[in-house]
C-alpha positions in Angstrom: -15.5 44.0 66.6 -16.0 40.4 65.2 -18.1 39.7 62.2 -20.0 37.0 62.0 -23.0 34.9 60.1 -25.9 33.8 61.1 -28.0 31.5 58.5 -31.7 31.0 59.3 -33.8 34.4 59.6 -36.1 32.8 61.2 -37.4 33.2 65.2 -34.1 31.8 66.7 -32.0 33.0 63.7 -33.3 37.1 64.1 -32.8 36.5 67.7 -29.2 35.9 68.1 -28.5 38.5 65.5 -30.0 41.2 67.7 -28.5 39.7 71.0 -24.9 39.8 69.2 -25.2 42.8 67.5 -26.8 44.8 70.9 -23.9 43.9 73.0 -21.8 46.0 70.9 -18.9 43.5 70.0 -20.1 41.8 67.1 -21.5 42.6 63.2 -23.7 40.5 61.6 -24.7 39.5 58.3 -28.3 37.3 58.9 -28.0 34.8 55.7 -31.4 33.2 53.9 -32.6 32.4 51.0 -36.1 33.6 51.4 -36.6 37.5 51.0 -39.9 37.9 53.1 -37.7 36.0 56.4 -35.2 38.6 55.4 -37.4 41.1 55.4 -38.4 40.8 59.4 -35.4 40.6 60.7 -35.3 43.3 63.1 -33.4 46.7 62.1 -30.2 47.4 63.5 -26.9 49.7 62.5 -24.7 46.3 63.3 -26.9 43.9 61.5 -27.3 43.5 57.4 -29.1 41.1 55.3 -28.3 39.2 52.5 -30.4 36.5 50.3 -28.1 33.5 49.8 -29.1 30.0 49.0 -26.9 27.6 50.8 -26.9 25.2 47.7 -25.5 27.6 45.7 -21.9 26.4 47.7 -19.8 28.7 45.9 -21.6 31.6 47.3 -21.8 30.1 51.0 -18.1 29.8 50.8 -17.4 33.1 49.3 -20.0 34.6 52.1 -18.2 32.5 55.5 -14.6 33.5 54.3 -14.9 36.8 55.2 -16.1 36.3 58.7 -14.8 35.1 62.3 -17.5 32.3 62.7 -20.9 30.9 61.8 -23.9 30.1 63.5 -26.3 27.6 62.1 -29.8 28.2 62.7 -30.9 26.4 59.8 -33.2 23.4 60.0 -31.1 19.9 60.8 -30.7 18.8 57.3 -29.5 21.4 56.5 -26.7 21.9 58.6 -23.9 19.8 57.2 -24.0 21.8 53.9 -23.2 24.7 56.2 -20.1 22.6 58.1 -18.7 21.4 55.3 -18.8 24.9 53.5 -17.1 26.7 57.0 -14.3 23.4 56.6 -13.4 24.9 53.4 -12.7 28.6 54.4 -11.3 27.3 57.9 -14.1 29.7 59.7 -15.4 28.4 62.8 -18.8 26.6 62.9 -21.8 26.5 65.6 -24.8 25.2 65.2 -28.0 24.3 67.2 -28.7 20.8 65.8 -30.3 17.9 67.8 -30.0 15.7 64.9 -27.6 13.0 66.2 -26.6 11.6 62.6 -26.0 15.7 61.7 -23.2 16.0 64.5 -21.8 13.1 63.8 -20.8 14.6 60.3 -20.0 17.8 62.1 -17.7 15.6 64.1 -15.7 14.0 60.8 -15.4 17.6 59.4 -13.9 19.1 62.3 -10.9 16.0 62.1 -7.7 18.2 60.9 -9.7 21.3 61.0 -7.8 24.6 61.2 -11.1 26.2 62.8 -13.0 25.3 66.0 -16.7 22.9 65.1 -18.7 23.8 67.8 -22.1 21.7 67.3 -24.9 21.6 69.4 -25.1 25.4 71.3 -28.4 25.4 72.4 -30.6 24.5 74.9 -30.9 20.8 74.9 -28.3 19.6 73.5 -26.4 22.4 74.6 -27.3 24.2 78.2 -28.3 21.2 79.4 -25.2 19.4 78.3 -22.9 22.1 80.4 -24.8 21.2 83.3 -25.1 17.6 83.8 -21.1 17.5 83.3 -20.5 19.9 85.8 -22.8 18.3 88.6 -21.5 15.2 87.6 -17.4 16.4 88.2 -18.6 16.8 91.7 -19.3 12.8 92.2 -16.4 10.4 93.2 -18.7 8.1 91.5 -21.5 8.3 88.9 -24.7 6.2 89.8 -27.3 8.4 87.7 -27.4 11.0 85.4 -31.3 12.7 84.4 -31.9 15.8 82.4 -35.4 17.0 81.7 -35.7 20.0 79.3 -39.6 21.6 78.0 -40.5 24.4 76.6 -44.2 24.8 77.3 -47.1 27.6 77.2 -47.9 29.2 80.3 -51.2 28.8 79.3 -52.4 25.6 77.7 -55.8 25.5 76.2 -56.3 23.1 73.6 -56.5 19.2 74.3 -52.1 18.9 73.6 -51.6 21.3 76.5 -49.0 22.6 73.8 -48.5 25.8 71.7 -45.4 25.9 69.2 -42.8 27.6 70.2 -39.9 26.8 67.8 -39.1 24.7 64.9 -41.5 22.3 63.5 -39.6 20.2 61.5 -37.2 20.0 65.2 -40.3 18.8 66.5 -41.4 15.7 64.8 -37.8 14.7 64.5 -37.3 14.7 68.1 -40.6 12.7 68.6 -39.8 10.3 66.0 -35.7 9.4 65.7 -34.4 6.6 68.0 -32.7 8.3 71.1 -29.7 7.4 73.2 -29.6 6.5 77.0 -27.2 4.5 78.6 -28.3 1.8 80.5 -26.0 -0.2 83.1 -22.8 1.4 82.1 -23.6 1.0 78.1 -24.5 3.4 75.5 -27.7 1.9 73.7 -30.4 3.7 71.5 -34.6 3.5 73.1 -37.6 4.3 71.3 -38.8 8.4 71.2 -42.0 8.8 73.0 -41.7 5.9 75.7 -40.9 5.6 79.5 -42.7 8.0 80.5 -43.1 9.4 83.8 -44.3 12.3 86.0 -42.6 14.6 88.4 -43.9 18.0 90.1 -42.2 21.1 90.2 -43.3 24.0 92.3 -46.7 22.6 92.6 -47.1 21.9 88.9 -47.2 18.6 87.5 -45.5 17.4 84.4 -44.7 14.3 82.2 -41.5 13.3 80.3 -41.0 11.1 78.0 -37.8 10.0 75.6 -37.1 12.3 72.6 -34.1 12.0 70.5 -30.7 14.3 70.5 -30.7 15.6 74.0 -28.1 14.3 75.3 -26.1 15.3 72.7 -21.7 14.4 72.7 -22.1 14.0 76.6 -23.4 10.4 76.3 -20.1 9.1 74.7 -17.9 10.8 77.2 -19.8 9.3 80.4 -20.6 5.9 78.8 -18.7 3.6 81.0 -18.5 5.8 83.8 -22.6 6.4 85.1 -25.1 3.4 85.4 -27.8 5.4 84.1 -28.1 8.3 81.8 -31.2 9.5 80.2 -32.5 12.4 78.5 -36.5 13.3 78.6 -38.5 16.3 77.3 -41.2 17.7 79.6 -44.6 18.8 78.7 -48.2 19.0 80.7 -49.7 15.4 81.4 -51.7 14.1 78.1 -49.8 15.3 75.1 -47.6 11.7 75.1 -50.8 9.8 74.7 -52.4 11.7 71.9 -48.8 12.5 70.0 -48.5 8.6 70.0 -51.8 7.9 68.6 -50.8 10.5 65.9 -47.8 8.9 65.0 -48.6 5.1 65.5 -52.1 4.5 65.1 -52.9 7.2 61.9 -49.3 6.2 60.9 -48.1 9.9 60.9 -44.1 9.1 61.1 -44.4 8.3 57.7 -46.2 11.0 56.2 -44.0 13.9 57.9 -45.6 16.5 55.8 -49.1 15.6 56.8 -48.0 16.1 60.9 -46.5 18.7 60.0 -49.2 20.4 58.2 -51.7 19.9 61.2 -49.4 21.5 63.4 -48.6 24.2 61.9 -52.5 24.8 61.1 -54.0 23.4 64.4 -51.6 24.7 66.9 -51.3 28.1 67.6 -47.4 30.0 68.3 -47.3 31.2 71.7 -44.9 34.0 72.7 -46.1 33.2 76.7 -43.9 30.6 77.0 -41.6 29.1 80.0 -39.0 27.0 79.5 -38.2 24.4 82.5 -35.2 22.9 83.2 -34.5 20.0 85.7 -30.9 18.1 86.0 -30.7 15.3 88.7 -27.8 13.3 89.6 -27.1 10.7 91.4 -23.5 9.5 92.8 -21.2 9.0 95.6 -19.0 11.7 97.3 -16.9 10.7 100.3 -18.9 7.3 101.4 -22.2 8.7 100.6 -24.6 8.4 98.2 -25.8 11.7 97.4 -27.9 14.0 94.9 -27.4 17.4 93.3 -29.9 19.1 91.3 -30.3 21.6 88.7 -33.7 23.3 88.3 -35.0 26.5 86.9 -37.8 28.4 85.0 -37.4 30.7 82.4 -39.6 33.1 80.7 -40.7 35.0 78.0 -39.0 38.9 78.5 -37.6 41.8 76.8 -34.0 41.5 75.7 -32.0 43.8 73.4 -35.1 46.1 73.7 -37.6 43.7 71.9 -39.9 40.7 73.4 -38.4 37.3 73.0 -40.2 33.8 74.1 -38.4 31.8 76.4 -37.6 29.5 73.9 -35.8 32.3 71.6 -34.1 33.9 74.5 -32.5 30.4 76.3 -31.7 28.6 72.4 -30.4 32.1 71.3 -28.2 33.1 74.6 -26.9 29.8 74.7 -25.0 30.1 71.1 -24.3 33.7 72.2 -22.6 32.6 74.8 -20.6 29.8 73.1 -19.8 32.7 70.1 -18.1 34.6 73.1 -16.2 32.5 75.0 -14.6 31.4 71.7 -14.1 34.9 70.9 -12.2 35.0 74.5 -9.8 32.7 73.4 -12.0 30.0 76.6 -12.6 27.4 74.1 -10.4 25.3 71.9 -10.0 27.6 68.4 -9.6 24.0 66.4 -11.7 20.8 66.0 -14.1 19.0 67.6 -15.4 21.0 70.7 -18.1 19.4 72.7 -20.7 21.5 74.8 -19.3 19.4 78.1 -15.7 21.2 77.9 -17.5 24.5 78.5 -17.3 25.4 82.7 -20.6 26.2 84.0 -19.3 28.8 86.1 -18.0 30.6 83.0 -21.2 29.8 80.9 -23.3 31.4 83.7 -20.8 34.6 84.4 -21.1 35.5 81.1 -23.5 37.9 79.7 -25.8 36.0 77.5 -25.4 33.1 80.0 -26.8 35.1 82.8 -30.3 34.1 81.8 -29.6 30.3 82.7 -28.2 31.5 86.3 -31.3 30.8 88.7 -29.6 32.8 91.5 -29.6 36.2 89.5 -32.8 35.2 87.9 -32.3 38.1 85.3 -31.9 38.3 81.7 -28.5 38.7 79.3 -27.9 42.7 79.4 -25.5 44.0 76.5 -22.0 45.1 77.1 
C-alpha cells in the first residue's frame, strides 16, 4: 500500500483520489486549502482530507515527507511551489501542468534530485505525448508529426458550441500563451488561436486551431529529427472566430479576470462530455512514405462506482497510470522523466490506461 498526496480537491483532483484509492493499492490524503472543496470530495475508507495552504511551505513539506509521491492538480501557477516543496523531502512529483514556463522549472528542480519529477501526466501534454513518440519510433524517417486533442459537449447549444469541462484558468492560458511547433526541422514558438483548420471524424466535423503546452517535453526531443510538428486543440466549427474577437477586439488577454468571469457565469459545466483524440504521422518506412494514425473517442461513464466526464476520467487515469508504473519500478525513480519515455503498450495494458486503448473501448476497472 503506497501513500500518496493529491493537492487540488477540485473535479480532476477528487477524481484521481477515488481512482487510486478504488484500486486498492494506494492511500490518499486529498490536500487544499479551502474547506467547502474539501468537503466534496467523495467518501472513501482509503481517502482522508486535510486543509493545508501550500504557502504555508513548512506545512507542505512536513505533509509530502511522509508519503511515496505527489500529484499536482493545482492550477499552473501554482505548481512550482508544490515541486520545489517535494525537492526538499526527495518525494516524487507529478503534475498535470500545460504551462510550458511551469515545467521548465519542474525541469531545473528535478537536476540532482534523489526523487523522480514527472511533469505533465495528463491528457495533452501527457496521453498525447506517449502516443505521437510511439507512432513516430515506427518511421525510418520523420516527415510529420500532428496531434489534435478536444474535449467537447456532446451536445452544444449555445453560440461557442462549448460547455466547460475543466479548469478555467487552464483555459484562457492555453488560448492566450505563445505555443511551440516546429517548423522545417526547428523548434520555434506561433501565435495561440491561429492556423486553423478543419478535419471530419466519423461524420462530424471539427476545427483546430494552435493552443499553447500540448506538445509538452516531446518538441525538444524530436526537434531536428521531424520537418513538421504541431500541436492543435479541437472544438465544433465557430468557437475560434468568436474566442478571438473576445480576446483581440474587447481586449480580453489583458483583463483575465473579466474572461474569466464571463465564462464561468455564461457557460454552463457539462458532465456529457467526449473527449477526441487524433495523432497523425507522417514518415518513411522501407522506401515508402507512409502514415499511421491514432484516433479515439472517449466518454463520460461510471468509474470507481461514481459518474466521471470524459475529461475527469482521461486527465485523471492518465496520472493514475504514471503513479503506477513508477510504483512498478517502469519509470526512472530520479530526475527529469518525460511523458515520451513511457511505452504505449505498457500505458495502455495498465489498468487506468485501459480507457485510452480504442480496441478494448472499456473503462479503468480497480485491482
Amino acid at each position: 500500500m503506497r501513500d500518496v498526496v493529491v493537492i487540488g480537491a477540485g473535479k480532476i483532483g477528487s477524481a484521481i483520489a477515488l481512482m487510486l484509492a478504488d484500486s486498492g493499492d494506494y492511500r490518499v490524503t486529498v490536500a487544499d486549502r479551502a474547506a467547502d472543496q474539501l468537503a466534496r470530495v467523495e467518501a472513501h475508507p482509503a481517502v482522508s482530507t486535510v486543509a493545508v495552504d501550500i504557502a504555508d511551505r513548512a506545512a507542505l513539506e512536513s505533509l509530502l515527507s511522509k508519503n511515496f509521491a505527489v500529484l499536482s492538480a493545482a492550477p499552473f501557477h501554482l505548481t512550482g511551489v508544490i515541486a520545489q516543496a517535494a525537492a526538499a523531502v526527495g518525494t516524487h512529483y507529478l503534475d498535470l501542468t500545460e504551462d510550458v514556463a511551469t515545467t521548465r522549472q519542474v525541469e531545473v528542480l528535478a537536476q540532482g534530485a534523489k526523487s523522480a519529477f514527472i511533469p505533465q501526466c495528463g491528457l495533452a501534454p501527457g496521453f498525447i505525448s506517449v502516443v505521437a513518440h510511439d507512432l513516430a519510433k515506427r518511421f525510418d524517417t520523420l516527415d510529420s508529426v500532428r496531434m489534435r486533442v478536444g474535449a467537447l459537449p456532446q451536445y452544444p447549444s449555445n453560440a461557442l458550441n462549448y460547455n466547460l469541462t475543466w479548469s478555467t484558468d487552464g483555459l484562457i492560458n492555453e488560448y492566450i500563451e505563445p505555443c511551440e511547433a516546429i517548423v522545417e526541422g526547428r523548434l520555434i514558438t506561433v501565435p495561440a488561436l491561429e492556423e486553423r483548420e478543419e478535419f471530419s471524424l466519423d461524420g462530424v466535423t471539427y476545427e483546430a486551431f494552435n493552443t499553447s503546452g500540448g506538445l509538452g517535453t516531446l518538441a525538444k526531443t524530436l526537434e531536428g529529427k521531424v520537418r513538421t510538428m504541431n500541436y492543435r486543440t479541437i472544438r465544433y466549427p465557430g468557437h475560434q472566430v468568436i474566442i478571438k474577437a473576445l480576446l483581440n477586439d474587447l481586449n480580453l488577454r489583458n483583463r483575465r479576470d473579466v474572461l474569466k468571469d464571463l465564462f464561468e457565469n455564461a457557460l454552463p459545466a457539462t458532465m456529457q462530455d467526449v473527449v477526441v483524440v487524433f495523432v497523425t504521422v507522417c514518415g518513411t518506412r522501407d522506401g515508402r512514405f507512409m502514415q499511421e494514425t491514432y484516433a479515439n473517442k472517449v466518454y463520460a461513464g461510471v468509474v470507481a462506482g461514481r459518474r466521471m466526464s470524459a475529461i475527469q476520467i482521461t486527465t485523471a487515469s492518465g496520472i493514475c497510470t504514471v503513479l503506477d508504473l513508477l510504483a512498478e519500478g517502469h519509470l526512472p525513480q530520479t530526475g527529469f522523466v518525460r511523458q515520451e519515455q513511457i511505452s504505449l503498450d505498457s500505458f495502455l495494458a495498465n489498468r487506468f490506461g485501459r480507457v485510452y486503448d480504442p480496441e478494448m473501448a472499456r473503462l479503468p476497472k480497480a485491482g
